[in-house]
N, CA, C and O of each residue as an XYZ file, in Angstrom:
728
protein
N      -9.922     13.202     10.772
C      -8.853     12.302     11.150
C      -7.615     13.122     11.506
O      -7.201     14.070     10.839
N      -7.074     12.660     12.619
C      -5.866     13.669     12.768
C      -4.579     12.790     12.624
O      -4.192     11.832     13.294
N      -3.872     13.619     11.195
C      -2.724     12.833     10.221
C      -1.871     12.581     11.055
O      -1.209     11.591     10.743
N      -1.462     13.250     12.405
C       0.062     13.014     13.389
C      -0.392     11.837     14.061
O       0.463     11.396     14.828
N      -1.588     11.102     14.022
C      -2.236      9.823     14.967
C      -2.445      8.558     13.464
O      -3.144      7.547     13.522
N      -1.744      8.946     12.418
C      -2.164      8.783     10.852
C      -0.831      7.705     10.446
O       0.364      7.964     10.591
N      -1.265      6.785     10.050
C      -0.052      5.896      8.861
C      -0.208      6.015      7.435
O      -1.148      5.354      6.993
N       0.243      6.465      6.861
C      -0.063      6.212      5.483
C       0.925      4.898      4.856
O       2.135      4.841      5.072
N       0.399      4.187      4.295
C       0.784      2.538      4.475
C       0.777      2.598      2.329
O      -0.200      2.570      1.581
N       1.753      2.654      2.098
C       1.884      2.361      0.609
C       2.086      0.847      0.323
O       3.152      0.339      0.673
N       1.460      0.347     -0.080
C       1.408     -0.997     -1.012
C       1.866     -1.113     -2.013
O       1.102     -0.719     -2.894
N       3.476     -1.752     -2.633
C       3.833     -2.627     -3.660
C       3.878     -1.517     -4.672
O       3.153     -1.772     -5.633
N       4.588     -0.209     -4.769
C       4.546      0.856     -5.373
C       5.927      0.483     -5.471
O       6.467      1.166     -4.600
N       6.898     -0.281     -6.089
C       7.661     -0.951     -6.747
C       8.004     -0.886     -8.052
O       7.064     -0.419     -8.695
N       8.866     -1.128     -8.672
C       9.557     -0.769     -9.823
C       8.586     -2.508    -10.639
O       8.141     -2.598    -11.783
N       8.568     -3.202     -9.937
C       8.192     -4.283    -10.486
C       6.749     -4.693    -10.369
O       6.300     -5.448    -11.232
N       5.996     -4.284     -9.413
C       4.817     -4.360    -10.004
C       4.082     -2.844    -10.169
O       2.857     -2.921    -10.079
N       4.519     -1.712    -10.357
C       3.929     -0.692    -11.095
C       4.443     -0.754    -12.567
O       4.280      0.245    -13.267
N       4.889     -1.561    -12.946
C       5.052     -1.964    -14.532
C       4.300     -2.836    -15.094
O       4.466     -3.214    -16.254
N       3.252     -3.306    -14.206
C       1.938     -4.074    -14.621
C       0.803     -3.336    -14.656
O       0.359     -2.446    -13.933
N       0.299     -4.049    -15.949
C      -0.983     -3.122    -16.194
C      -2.209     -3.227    -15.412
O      -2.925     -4.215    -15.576
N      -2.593     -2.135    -14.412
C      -3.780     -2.019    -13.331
C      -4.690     -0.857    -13.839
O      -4.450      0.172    -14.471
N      -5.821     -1.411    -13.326
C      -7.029     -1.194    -13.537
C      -7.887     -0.939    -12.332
O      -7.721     -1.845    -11.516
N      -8.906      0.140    -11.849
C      -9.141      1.074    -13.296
C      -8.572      2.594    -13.226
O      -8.881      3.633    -13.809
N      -7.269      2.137    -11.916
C      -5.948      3.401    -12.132
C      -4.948      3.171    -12.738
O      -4.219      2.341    -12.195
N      -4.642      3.538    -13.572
C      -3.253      3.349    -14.256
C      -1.980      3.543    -12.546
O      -2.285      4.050    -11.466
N      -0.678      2.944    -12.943
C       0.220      3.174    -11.840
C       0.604      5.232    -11.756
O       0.494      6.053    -10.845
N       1.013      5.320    -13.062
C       0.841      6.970    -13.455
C      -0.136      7.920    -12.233
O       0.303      8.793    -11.485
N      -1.493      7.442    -12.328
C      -2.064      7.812    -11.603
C      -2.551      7.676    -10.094
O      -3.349      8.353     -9.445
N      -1.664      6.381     -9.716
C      -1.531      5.980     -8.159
C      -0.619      6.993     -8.025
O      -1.031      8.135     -7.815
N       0.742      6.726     -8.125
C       1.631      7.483     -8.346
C       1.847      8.964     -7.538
O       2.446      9.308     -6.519
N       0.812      9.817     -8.828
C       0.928     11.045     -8.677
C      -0.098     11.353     -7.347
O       0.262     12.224     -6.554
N      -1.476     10.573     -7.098
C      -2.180     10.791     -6.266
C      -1.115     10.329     -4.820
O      -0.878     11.234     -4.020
N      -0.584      9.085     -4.582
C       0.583      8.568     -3.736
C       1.687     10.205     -3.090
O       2.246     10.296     -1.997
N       1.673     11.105     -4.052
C       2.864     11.957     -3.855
C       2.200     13.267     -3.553
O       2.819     14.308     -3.335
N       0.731     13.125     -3.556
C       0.142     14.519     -2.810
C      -0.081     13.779     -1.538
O       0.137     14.571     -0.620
N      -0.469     12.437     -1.010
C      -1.016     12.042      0.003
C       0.086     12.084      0.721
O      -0.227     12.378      1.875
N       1.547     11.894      0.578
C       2.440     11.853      1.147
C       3.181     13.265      1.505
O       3.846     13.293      2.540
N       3.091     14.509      0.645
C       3.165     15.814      0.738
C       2.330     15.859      2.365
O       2.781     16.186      3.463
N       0.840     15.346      1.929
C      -0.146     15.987      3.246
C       0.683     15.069      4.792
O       1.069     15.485      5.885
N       0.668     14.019      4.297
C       1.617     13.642      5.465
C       2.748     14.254      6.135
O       2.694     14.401      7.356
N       3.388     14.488      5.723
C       4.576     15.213      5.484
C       4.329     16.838      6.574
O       4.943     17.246      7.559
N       3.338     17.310      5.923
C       3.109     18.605      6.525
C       2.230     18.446      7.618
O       1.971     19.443      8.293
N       1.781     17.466      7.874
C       0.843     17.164      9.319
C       1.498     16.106     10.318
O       1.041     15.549     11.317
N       2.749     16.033      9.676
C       3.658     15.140     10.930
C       3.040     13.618     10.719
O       3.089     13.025     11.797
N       2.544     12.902      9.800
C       2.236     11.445      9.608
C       3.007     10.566      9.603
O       4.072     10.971      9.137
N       3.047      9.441      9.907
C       4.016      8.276      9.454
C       3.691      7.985      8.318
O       2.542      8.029      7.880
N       4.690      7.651      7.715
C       4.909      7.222      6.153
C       5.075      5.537      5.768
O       6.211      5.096      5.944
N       4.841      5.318      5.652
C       5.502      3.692      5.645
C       5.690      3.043      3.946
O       4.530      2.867      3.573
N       6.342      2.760      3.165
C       6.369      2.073      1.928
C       6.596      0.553      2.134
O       7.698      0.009      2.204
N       5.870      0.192      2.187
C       5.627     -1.628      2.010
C       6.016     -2.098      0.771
O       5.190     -1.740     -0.068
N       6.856     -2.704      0.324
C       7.779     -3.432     -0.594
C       7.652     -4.913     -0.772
O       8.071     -5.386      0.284
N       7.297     -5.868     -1.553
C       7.721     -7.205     -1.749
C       9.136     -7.563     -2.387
O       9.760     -7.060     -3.322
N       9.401     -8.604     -1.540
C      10.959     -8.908     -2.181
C      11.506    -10.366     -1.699
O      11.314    -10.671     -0.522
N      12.010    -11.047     -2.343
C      12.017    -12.236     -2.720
C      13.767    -12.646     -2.533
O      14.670    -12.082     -3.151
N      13.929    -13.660     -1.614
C      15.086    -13.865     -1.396
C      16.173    -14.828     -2.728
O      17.361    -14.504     -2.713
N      15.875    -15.618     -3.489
C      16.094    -16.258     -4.322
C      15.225    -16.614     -5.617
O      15.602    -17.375     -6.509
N      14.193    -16.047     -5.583
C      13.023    -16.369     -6.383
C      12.426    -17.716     -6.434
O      11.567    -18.099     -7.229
N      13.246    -18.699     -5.050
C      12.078    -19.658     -4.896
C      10.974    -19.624     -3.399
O      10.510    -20.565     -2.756
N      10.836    -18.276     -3.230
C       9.956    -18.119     -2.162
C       8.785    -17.838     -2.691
O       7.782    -18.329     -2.174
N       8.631    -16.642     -4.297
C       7.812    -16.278     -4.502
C       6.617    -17.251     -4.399
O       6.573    -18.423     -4.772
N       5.296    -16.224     -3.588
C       4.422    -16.906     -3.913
C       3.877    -17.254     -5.008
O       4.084    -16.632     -6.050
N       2.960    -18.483     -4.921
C       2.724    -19.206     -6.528
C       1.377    -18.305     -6.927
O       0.951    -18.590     -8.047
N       0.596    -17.228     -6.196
C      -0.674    -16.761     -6.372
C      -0.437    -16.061     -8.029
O      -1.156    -16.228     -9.015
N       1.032    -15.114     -7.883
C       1.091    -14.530     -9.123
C       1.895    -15.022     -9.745
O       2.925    -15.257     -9.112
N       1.894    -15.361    -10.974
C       2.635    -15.955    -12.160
C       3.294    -14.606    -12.870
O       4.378    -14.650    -13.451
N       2.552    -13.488    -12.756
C       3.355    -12.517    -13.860
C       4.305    -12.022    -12.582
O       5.189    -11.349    -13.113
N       4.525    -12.043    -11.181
C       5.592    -11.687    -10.504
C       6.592    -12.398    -10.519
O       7.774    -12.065    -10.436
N       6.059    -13.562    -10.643
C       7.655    -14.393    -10.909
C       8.203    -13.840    -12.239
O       9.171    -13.090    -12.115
N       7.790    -14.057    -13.403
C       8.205    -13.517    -14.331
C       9.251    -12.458    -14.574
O      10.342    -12.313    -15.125
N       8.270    -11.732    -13.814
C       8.948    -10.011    -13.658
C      10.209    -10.073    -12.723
O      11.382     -9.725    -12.857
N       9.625    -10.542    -11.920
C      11.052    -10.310    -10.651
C      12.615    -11.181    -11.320
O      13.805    -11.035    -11.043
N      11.949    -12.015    -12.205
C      12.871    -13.163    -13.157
C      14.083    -12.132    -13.431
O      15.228    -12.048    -12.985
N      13.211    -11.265    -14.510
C      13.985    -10.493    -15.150
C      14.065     -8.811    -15.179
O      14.280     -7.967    -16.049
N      13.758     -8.798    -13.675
C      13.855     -7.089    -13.641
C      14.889     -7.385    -12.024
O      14.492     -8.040    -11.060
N      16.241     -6.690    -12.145
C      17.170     -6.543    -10.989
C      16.735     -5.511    -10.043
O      17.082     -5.524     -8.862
N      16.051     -4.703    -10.509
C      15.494     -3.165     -9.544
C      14.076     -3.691     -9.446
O      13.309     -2.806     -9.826
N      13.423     -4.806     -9.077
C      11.660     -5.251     -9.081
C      11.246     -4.833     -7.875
O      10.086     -4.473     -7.675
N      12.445     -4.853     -6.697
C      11.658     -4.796     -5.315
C      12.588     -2.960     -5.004
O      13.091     -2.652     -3.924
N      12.578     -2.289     -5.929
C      13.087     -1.048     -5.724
C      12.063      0.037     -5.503
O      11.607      0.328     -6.609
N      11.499      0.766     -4.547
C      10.386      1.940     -4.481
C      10.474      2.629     -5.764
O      11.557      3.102     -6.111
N       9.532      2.722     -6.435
C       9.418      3.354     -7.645
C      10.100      4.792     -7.135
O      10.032      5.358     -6.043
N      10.877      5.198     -8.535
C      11.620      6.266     -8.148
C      10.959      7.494     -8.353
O      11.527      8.586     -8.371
N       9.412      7.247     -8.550
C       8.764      8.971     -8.743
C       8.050      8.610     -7.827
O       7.027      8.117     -8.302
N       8.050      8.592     -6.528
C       7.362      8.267     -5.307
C       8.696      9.218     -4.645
O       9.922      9.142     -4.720
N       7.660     10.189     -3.930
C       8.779     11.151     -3.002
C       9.203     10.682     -1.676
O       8.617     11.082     -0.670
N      10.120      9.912     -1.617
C      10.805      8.894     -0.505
C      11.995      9.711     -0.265
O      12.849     10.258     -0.961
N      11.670      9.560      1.276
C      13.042     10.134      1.704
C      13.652      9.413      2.947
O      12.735      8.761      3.447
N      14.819      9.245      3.673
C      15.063      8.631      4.075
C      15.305      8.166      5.687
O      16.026      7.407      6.334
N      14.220      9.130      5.891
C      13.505      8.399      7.450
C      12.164      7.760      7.300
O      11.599      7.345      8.312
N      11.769      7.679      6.471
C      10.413      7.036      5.656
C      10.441      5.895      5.873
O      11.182      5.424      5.010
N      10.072      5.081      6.536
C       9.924      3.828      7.021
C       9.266      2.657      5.980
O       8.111      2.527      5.575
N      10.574      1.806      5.700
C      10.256      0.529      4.659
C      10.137     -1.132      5.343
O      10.907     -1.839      5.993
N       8.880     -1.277      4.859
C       8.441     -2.350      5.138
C       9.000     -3.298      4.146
O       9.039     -2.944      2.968
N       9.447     -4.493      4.504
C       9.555     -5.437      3.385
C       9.307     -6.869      3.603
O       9.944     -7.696      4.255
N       7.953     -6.995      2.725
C       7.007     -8.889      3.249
C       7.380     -9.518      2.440
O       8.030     -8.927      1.578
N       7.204    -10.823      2.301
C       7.328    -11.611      1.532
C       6.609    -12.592      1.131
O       6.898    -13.598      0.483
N       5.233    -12.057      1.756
C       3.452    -12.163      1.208
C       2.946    -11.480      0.940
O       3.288    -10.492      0.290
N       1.507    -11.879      1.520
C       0.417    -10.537      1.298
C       0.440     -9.240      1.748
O       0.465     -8.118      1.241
N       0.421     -9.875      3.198
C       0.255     -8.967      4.538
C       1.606     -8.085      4.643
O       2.769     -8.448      4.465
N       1.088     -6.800      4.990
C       2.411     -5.620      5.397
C       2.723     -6.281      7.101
O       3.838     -6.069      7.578
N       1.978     -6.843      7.698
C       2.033     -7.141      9.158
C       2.537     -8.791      9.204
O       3.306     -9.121     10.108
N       2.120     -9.717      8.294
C       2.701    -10.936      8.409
C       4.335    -11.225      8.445
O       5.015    -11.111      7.425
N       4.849    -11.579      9.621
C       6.080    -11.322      9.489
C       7.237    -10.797      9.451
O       8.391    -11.152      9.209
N       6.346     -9.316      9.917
C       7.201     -7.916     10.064
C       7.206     -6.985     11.331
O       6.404     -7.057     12.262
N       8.168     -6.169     11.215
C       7.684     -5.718     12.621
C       6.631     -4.156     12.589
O       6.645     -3.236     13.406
N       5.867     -4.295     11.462
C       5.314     -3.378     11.152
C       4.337     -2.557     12.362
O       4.281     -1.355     12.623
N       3.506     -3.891     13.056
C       2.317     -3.361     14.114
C       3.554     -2.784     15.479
O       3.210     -2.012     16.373
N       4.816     -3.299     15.365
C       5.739     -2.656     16.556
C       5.453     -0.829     16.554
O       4.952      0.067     17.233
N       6.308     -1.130     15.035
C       6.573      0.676     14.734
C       5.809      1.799     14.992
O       6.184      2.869     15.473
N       4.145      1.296     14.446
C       3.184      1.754     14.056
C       2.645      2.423     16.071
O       2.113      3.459     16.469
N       3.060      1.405     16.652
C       2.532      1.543     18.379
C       3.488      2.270     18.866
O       3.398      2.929     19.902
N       4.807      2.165     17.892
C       5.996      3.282     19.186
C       5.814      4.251     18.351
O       6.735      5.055     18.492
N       4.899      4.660     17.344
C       4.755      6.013     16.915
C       3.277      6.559     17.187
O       2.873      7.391     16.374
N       2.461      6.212     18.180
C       1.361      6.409     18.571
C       0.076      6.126     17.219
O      -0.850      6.918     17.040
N       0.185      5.447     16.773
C      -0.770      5.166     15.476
C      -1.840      4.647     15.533
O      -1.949      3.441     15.753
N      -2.911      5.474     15.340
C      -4.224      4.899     15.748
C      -5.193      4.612     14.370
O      -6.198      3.910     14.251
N      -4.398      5.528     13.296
C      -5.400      5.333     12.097
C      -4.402      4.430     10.652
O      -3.183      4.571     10.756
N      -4.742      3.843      9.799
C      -4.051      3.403      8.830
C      -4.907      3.945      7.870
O      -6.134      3.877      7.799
N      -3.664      4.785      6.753
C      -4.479      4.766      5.667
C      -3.679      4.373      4.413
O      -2.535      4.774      4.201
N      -4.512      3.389      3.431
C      -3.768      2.801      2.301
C      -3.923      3.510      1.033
O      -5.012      4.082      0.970
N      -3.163      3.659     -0.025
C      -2.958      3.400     -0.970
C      -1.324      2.238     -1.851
O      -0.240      1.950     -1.344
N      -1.871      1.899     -3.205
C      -1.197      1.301     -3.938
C      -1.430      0.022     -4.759
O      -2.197     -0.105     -5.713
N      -0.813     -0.682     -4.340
C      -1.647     -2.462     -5.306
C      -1.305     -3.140     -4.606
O      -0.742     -2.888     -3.541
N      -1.586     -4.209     -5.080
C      -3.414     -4.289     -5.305
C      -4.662     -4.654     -4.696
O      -4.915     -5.667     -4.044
N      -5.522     -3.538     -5.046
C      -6.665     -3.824     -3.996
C      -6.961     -5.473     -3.736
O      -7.207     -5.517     -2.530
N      -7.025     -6.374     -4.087
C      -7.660     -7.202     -3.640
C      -6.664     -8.596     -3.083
O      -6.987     -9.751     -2.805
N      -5.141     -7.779     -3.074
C      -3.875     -9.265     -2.310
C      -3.957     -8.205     -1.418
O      -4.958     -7.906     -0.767
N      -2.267     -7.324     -1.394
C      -1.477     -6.701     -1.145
C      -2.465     -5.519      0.354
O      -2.104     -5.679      1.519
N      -3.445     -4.626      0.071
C      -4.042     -3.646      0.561
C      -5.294     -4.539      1.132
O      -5.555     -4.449      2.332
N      -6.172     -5.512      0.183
C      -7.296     -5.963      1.598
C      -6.877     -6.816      2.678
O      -7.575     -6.799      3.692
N      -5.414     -7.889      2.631
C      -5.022     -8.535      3.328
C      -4.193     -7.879      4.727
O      -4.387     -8.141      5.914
N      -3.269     -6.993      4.139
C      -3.037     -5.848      5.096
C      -4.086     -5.161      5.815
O      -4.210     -5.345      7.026
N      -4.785     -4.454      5.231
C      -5.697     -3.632      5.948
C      -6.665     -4.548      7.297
O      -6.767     -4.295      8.498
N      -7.287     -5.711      6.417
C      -7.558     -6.540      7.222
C      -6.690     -7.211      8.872
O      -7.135     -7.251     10.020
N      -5.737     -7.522      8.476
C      -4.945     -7.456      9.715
C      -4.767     -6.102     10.673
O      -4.944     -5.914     11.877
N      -4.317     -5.217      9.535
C      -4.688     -3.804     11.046
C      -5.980     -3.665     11.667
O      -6.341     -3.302     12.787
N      -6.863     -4.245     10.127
C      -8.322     -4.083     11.839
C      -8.017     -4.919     12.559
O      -7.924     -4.348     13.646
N      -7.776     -5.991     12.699
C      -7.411     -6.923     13.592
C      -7.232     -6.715     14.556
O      -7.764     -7.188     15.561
N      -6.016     -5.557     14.400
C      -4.901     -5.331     15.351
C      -6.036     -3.876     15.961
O      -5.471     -3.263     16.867
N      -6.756     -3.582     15.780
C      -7.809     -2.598     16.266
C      -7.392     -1.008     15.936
O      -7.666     -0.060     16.671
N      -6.540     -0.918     14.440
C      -6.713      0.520     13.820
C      -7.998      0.951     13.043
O      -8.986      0.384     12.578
N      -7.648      1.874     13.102
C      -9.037      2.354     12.178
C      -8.573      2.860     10.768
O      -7.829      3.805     10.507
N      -9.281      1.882      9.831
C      -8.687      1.627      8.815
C      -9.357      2.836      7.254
O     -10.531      3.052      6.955
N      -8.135      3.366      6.600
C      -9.308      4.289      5.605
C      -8.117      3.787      4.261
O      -6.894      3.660      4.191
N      -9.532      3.573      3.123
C      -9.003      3.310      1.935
C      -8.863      4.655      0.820
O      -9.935      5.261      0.803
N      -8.306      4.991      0.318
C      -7.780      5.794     -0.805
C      -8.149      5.463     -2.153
O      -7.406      5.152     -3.085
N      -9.624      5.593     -2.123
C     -10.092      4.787     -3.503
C      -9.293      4.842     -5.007
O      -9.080      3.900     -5.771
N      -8.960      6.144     -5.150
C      -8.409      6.743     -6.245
C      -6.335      6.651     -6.328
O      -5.518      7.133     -7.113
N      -6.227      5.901     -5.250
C      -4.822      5.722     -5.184
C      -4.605      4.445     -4.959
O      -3.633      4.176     -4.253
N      -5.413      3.369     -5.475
C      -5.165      1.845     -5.326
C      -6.123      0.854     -6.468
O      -7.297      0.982     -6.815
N      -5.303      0.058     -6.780
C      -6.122     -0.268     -8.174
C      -5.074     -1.929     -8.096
O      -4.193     -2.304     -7.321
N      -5.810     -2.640     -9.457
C      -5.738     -3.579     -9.732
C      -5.295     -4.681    -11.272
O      -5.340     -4.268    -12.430
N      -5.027     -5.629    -10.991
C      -4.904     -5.747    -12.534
C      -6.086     -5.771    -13.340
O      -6.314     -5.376    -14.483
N      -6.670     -6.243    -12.606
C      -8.235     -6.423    -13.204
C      -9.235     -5.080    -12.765
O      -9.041     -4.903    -11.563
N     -10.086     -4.216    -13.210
C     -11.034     -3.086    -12.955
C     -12.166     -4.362    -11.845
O     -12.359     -4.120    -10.654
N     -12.763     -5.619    -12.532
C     -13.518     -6.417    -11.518
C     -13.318     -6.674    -10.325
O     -14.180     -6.586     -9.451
N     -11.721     -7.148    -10.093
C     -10.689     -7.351     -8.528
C     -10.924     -6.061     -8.012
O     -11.392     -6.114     -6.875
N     -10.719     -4.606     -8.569
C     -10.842     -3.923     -7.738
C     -12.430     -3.211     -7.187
O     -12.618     -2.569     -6.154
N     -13.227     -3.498     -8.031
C     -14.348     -2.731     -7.435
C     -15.068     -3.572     -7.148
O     -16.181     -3.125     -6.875
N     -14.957     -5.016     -7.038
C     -15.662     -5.569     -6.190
C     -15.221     -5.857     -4.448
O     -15.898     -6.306     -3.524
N     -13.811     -5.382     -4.505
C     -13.128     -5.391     -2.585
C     -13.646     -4.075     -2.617
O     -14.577     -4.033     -1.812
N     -13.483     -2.998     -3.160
C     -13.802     -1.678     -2.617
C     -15.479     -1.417     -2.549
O     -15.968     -0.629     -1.739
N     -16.225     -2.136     -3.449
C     -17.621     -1.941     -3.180
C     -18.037     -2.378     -1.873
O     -18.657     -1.775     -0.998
N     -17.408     -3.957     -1.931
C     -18.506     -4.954     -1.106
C     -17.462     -5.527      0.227
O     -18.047     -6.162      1.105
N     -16.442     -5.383      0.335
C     -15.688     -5.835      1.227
C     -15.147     -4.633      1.685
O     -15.601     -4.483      2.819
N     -14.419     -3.698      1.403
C     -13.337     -3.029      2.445
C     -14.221     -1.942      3.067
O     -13.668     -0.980      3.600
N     -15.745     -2.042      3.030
C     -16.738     -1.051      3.901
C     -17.420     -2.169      4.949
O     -18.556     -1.853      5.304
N     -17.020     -3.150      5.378
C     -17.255     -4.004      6.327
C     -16.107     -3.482      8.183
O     -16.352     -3.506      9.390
N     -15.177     -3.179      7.498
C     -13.751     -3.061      8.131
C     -13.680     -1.697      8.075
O     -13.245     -1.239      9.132
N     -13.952     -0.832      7.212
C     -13.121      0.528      7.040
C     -13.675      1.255      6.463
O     -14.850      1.020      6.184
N     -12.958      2.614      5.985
C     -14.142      3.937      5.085
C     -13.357      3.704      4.078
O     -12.164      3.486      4.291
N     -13.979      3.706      2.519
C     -13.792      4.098      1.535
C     -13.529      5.594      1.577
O     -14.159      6.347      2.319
N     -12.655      5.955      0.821
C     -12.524      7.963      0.858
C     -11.680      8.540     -1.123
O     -11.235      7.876     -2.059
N     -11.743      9.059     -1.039
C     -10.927      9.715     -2.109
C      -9.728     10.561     -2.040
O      -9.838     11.422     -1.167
N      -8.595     10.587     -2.698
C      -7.663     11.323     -1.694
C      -7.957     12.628     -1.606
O      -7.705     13.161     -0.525
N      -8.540     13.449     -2.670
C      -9.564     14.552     -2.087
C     -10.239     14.926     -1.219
O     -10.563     16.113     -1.195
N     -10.704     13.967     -0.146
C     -11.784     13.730      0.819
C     -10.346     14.002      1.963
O     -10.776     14.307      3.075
N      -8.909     13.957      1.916
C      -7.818     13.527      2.873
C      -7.464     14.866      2.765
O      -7.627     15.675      3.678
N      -6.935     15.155      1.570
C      -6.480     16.579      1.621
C      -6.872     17.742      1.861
O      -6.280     18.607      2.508
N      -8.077     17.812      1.249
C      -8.728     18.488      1.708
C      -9.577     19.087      2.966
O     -10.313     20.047      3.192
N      -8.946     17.747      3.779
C     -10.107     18.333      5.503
C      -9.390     18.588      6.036
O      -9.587     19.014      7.174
C-alpha cells in the first residue's frame, strides 16, 4: 500500500469514549498502537484524519448509546482528542454527530483534494463508529484496510464478530505490524 495515496482515519479516540471499558483492546492499547500508525504516517507523507463525536446541546445525542449520554453529561473535555494521541495541528479533524465519519461531513471532499485512494482505520468502536464509516468509504470506492489490533469494542463479541464475518466482505483485516512493517 503506498501511505502518501493512504488516510489513516482515527475513530472516537476521545477523552470521552476512551474512558469506556473496550474489549478485547484496552484504550491504553489502541492508543499506543494509534501513535506508531500515525509516526508511520507521518514519515510516508499520509493523511491523518481524527474523527471526533460531539454533541451540540446533549439533545442530539444519539439514543443507540446510553453510557454516551451519560458521559458526555458529565465530562466538559468528552469530545476532546485524547491527549496521548500525537496530534498536531495540520492533522485534519473530523467532527460527526453519528456514526459515519462521511455522514454529514466534508470528509469524502478532503480525502479527494488530497489524492486518497486507500482508508485505513483504527479506534472505536468496531461495530458503530469504524464499520459504518468504513462502509461508506467503500461506497465511495476506497480501498478500505482495518487495523485489527488498534480498534476494539465495549463488548470482545461486538468486536470479533464485525472483524471476523463482516469487515472481510468490504476490506482487509491487517495488524498494525502487517502496516509498519512493509
Amino acid at each position: 500500500m503506498d501511505i502518501s495515496k493512504s488516510a489513516l482515519i482515527l475513530i472516537d479516540l476521545q477523552n470521552g469514549v476512551t474512558a469506556v471499558e473496550l474489549n478485547p483492546h484496552k484504550a491504553i492499547q489502541i492508543i499506543e498502537k494509534a501513535n506508531h500508525l500515525i509516526n508511520k504516517f507521518r514519515e510516508e507523507n499520509g493523511f491523518i484524519v481524527f474523527v471526533r463525536t460531539a454533541f451540540i446541546d446533549n439533545k442530539d445525542i444519539l439514543p443507540a448509546d446510553k453510557k454516551l449520554r451519560s458521559l458526555s453529561d458529565v465530562k466538559e473535555s468528552f469530545d476532546q482528542i485524547d491527549n496521548r494521541l500525537s496530534i498536531r495541528q495540520n492533522d485534519y479533524i473530523v467532527t460527526k454527530r453519528g456514526f459515519s465519519a462521511f455522514f454529514g461531513t466534508d470528509l469524502d471532499l478532503e480525502l479527494r483534494r488530497h489524492g486518497i485512494e486507500n482508508l485505513v482505520f483504527a479506534g472505536v468502536s468496531t461495530h458503530i463508529g469504524i464499520d459504518t464509516s468504513a462502509k461508506d468509504g467503500y461506497q465511495l470506492n476506497y480501498n478500505i484496510y482495518f487495523i485489527e489490533d488498534a480498534i476494539s469494542a465495549p463488548k470482545e463479541k461486538q468486536h470479533e464478530f464485525i472483524v471476523k464475518e463482516i469487515f472481510p466482505l468490504y476490506g482487509k483485516v491487517i495488524k498494525t505490524e502487517d502496516l509498519i512493517l512493509d
